[in-house]
matplotlib code that plots the C-alpha trace (Angstrom):
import matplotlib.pyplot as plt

x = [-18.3, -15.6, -16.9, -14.6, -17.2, -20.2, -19.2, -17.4, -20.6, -23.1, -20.9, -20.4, -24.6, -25.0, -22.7, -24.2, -27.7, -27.9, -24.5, -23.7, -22.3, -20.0, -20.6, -20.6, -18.4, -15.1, -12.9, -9.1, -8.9, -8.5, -7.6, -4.7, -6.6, -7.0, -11.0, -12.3, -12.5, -16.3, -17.2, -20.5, -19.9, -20.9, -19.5, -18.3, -18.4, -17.4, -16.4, -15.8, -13.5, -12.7, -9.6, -9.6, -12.2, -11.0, -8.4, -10.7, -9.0, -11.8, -12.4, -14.5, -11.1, -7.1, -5.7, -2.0, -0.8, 3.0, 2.6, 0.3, 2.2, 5.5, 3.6, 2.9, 6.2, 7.8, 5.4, 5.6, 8.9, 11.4, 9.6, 10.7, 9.3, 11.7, 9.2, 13.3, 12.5, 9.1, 9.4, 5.6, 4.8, 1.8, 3.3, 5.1, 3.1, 3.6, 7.4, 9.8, 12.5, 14.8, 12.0, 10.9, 7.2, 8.4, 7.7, 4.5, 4.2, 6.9, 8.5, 6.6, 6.6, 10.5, 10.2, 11.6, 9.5, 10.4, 8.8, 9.2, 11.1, 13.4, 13.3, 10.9, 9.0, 5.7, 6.3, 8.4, 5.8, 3.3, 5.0, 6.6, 3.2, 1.8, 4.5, 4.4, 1.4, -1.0, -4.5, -3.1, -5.9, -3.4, -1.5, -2.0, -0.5, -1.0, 0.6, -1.6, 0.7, -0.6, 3.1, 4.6, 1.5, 2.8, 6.2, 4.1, 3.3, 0.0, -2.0, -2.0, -5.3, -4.9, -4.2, -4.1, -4.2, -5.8, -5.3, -7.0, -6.1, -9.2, -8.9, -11.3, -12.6, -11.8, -7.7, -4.9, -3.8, -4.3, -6.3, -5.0, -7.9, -7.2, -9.3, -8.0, -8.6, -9.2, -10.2, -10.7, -10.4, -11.2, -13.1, -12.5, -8.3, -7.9, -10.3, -9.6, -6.0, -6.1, -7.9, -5.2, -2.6, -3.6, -4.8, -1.5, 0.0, -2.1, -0.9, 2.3, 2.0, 0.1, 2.5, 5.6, 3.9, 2.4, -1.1, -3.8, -5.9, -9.2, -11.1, -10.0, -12.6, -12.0, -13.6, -14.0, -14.6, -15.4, -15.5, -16.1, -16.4, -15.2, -17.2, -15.2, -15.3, -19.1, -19.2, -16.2, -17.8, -20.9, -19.3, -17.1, -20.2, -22.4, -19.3, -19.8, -17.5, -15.6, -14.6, -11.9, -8.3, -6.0, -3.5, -0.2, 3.0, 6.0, 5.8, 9.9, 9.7, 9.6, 10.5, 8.5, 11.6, 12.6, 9.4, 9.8, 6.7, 7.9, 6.5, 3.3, 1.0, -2.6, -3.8, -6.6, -6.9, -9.6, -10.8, -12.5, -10.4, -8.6, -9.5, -6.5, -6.0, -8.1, -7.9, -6.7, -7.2, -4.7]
y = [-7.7, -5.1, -1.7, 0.0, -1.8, -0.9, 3.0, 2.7, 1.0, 4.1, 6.2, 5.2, 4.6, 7.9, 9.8, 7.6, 8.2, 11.6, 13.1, 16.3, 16.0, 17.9, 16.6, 19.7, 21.6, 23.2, 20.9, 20.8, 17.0, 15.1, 11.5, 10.1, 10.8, 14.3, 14.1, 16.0, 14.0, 14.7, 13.3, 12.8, 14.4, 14.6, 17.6, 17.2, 13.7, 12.9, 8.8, 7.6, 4.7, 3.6, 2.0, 0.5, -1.5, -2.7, -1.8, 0.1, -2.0, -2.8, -6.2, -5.7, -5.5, -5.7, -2.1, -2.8, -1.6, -1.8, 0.1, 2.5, 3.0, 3.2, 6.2, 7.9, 6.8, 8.7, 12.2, 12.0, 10.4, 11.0, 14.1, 13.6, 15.0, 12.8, 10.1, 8.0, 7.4, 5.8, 1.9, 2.9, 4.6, 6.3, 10.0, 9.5, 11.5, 14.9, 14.3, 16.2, 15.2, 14.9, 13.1, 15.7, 17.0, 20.3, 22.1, 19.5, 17.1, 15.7, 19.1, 21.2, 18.4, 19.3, 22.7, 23.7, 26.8, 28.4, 27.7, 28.6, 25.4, 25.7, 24.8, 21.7, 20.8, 20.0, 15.8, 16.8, 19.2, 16.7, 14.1, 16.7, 17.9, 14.2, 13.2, 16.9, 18.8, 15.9, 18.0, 21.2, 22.0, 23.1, 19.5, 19.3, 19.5, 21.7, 20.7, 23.4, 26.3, 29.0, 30.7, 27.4, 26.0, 27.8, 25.4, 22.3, 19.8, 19.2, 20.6, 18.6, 16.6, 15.3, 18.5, 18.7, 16.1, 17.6, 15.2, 15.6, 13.6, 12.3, 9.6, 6.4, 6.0, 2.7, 3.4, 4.2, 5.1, 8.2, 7.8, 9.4, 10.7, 12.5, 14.1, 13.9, 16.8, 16.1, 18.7, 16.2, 12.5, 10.1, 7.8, 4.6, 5.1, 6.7, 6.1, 3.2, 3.9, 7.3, 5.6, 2.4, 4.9, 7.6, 4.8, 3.4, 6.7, 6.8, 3.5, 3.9, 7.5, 6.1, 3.6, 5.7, 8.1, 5.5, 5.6, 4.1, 4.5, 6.0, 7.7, 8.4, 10.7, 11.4, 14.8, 15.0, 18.4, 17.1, 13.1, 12.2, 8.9, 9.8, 9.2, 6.2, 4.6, 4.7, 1.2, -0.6, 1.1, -0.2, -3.7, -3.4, -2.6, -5.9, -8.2, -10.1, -8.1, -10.4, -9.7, -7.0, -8.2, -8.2, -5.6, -6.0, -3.3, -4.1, -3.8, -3.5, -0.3, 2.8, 5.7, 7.2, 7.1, 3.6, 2.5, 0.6, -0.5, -3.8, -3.0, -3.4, -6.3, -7.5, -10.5, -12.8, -10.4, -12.3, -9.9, -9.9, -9.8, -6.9, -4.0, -3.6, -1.3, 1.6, 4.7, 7.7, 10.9, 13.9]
z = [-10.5, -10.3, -8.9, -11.5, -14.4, -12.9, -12.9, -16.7, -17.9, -16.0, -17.3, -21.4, -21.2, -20.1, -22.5, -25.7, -24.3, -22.9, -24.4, -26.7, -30.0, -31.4, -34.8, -37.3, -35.0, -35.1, -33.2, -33.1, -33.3, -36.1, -37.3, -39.5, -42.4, -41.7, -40.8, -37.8, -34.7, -33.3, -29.8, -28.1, -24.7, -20.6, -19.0, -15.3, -14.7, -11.2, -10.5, -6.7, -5.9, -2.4, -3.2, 0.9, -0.6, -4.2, -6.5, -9.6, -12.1, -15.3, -16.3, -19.5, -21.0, -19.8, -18.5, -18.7, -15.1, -15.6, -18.4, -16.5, -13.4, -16.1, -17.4, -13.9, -12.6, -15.2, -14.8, -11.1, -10.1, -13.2, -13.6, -17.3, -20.5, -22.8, -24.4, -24.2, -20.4, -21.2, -21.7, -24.1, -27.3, -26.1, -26.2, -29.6, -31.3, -29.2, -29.2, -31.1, -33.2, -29.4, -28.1, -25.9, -25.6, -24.1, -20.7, -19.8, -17.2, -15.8, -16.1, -14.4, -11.7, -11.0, -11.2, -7.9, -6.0, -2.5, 0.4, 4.1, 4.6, 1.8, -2.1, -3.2, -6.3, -6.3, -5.4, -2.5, -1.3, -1.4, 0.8, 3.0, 3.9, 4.4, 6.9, 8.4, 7.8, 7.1, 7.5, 5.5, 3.3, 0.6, -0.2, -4.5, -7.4, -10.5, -14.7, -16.1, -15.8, -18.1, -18.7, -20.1, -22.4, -25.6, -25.0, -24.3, -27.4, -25.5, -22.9, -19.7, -19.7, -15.9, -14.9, -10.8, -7.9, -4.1, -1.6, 1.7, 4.9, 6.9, 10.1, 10.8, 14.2, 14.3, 13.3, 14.2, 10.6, 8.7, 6.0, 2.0, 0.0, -3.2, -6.4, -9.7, -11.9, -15.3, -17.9, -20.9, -21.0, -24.3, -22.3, -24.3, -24.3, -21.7, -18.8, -16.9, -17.2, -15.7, -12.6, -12.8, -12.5, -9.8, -7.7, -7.9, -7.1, -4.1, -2.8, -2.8, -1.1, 1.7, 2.3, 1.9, 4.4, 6.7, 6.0, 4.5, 1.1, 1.1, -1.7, -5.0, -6.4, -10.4, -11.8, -15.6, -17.3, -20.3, -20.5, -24.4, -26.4, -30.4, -33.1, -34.1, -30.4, -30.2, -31.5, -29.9, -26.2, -27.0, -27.8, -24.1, -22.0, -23.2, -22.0, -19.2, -16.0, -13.0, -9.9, -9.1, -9.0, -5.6, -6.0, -4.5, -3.9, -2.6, 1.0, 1.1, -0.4, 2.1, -0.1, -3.3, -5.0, -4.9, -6.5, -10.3, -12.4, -11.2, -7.6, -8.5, -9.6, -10.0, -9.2, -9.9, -12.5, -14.8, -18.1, -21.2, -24.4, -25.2, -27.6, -30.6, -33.2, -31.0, -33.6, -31.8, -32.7, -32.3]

ax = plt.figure().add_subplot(projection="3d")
ax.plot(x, y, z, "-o")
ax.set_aspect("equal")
plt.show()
């Protein structure tokens, strides 16, 4: 059984069983047909995954993980904003007429800000201080910049990454930790893609800065299943789960830059069938 099912299982039984609804509520979501979106709700959910162990890929159901790493690829290495440089549809409905979804994401990622050693954005902090400052207590990341949210067509729901540099007795290696700040996630959409994706991330920083993955630690403010999900969660965690897939990165690849969604790959990857036609609400 994949470790990622056992934590999305705990965690959907929890939120159904112990959860806070919002049912009556003013809420800013709302679906197609103009009805409020209400959720049933866990506040500051925290998920663990040692990705030295497994790659935290679900198999109650297919996450996509070219499409995934596409997505992350395109906040953290495009550092686009242009819905045109995504090979998906998932951020159609935040995009203007241009295609843009204005100063979120991967712009604020290529913001440039000055530093002792010269002008960086936040990506070229990050590996700067991994190959040069490895146990800095101040390596992360931050999308939720207060200035720019009236020009963003949504507020950044992964909102920071810390990553924190430990080392295993028995290595040589450094080893790459990160947290993954979150201050809303819809659990059934959104979830095990977030994890797919920031795990990825975490791979292919390790190996561009020649170390080795450790924790991933995933820190939801407020993690919510919507009205309309409650059944189709309840229907994912009764399926059967399988073991956790073998992930594989290109090896060739030494610099962050030079990674594709082609560079990445799951194998062995056995799942249940896949959920269509998930309603989402905006």
């Amino acid at each position: 059984m994949s470790y990622a099912d056992i934590v999305f299982k705990s965690m959907c039984q929890d939120i159904i069983e112990n959860g806070t609804s919002t049912e009556g509520e003013k809420v800013r979501p709302h679906w197609e047909d103009g009805t409020p979106a209400y959720t049933i709700k866990q506040f500051g959910v925290v998920n663990r995954y040692d990705l030295s162990k497994e790659f935290p890929a679900l198999t109650l159901r297919r996450t996509a993980i070219k499409s995934c790493t596409d997505e992350m690829l395109w906040i953290w290495q495009q550092k686009s904003n242009n819905i045109h440089d995504l090979h998906s549809h998932i951020w159609d409905e935040w995009a203007d007429e241009d295609g843009s979804i204005g100063k979120a994401y991967g712009y604020q990622m290529g913001v440039k800000h000055q530093y002792k050693e010269g002008m960086m954005d936040q990506v070229d902090r990050v590996i700067y201080d991994l190959k040069h400052n490895p146990y800095s207590r101040r390596i992360m990341t931050n999308l939720y910049v207060h200035q720019d949210l009236h020009e963003m067509n949504l507020y950044p729901c992964a909102y920071s990454m810390t990553f924190n540099v430990t080392k295993r007795k028995d290595s040589d290696k450094l080893t790459l930790n990160g947290i993954l700040n979150q201050r809303s996630q819809d659990v059934l959409a959104a979830n095990n893609w977030n994890v797919c994706q920031y795990a990825v991330l975490m791979h292919m920083l390790a190996q561009v800065c020649h170390m080795q993955v450790g924790e991933l630690v995933h820190v939801i403010a407020d993690a919510h299943i919507y009205d309309r999900h409650i059944p189709l969660v309840k229907e994912l965690i009764s399926r059967e789960p399988h073991p956790a897939p073998d992930f594989w990165l290109n090896p060739d690849i030494k610099d962050f830059y030079q990674f594709t969604r082609n560079d990445v790959r799951l194998d062995n990857y056995e799942t249940g069938p896949q959920i269509t036609n998930i309603p989402i609400a905006v």
